[in-house]
Phi, psi and omega in degrees: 000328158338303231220323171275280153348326158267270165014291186293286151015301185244059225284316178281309197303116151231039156269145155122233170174150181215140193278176147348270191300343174288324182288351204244310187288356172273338166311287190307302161341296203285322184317295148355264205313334170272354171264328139330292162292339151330286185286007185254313154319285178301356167249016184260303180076071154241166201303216203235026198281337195270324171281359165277332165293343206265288235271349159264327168287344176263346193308291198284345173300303186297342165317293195328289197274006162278316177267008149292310167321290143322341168293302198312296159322278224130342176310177165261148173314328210310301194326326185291355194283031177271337193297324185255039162255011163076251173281289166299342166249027131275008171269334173292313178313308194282356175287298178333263177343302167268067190220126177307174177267159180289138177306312185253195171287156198219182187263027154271005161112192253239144159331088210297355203264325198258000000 
């Protein structure tokens, strides 16, 4: 929860780098939270309003700390517009994504590990 609260924290910033574990528990965090807000809509039986609302309020965190994450490779932010190739660039994203980070500083500041 941690790492999904700084995430949130840096709700704009797509300056800087965020590792590996900051990008995987917010992931996972939202996953949850849309799998949550699923079943609560279907035992309600009501429209999808609450995960279409969750899923506009995680939209720009989630931009954020996808392109603090390529900053962490050494990428350009550019790399998160993959997100919106659909099937192939989440499989690219997700290449991306589990992969360490540069060790030292890059020209996007200092090592988030050190």
């Amino acid at each position: 929860m941690k790492y999904y609260n700084k995430a949130l924290s840096n709700y704009v910033n797509f300056k800087g780098r965020a590792r590996r574990r900051e990008f995987w528990h917010f992931f996972l965090a939202n996953f949850i939270a849309y799998l949550v807000l699923s079943v609560i809509e279907v035992e309600l039986g009501i429209a999808y309003y609450l995960t279409l609302s969750y899923l506009a309020f995680i939209f720009i965190p989630s931009i954020s700390v996808t392109v603090r994450r390529f900053h962490d490779l050494g990428k350009s932010g550019k790399y998160a517009l993959l997100y919106f190739l659909i099937f192939v660039g989440a499989v690219m994203v997700m290449y991306y994504t589990v992969q360490d980070g540069d060790e030292r500083a890059n020209k996007y500041g200092e090592s988030p590990k050190a």
